[in-house]
N, C-alpha and C positions, 0 to 999 in steps of 0.2 A: 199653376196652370200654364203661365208664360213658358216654362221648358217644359211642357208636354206640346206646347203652342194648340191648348187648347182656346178655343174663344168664347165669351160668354155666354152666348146662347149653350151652346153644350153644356155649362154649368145648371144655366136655369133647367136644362131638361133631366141633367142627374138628381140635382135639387128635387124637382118635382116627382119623378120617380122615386126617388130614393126616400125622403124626409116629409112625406104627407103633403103633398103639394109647395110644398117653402119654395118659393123663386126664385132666396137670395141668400147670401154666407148673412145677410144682418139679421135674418130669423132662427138661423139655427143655435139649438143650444149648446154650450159648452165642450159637451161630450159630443155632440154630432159635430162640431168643427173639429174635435181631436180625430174622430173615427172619417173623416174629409180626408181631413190634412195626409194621416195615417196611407189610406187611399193613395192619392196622391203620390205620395212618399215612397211606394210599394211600385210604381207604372214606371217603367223602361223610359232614358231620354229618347224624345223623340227623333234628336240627329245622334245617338248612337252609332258610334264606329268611322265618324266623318272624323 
């Protein structure tokens, strides 16, 4: 999240859209932190090309 320089509130609101309302990375399970991370892993840096 830090190099996408997202902040946490963005997370809680993927989180909750995403994962049945979950708020937080310490409620998800297993497979939803891999399919996160994945996520994550997959989004362009945000200073790209600097």
């Amino acid at each position: 999240m830090q190099r996408l320089g997202l902040k946490v509130e963005w997370g809680q609101k993927y989180f909750t859209e995403t994962y049945n309302s979950k708020r937080s990375r310490i409620w998800l399970t297993e497979a939803e932190l891999l399919d996160f991370l994945k996520y994550l892993e997959s989004q362009p840096d945000q200073v790209a090309g600097l």
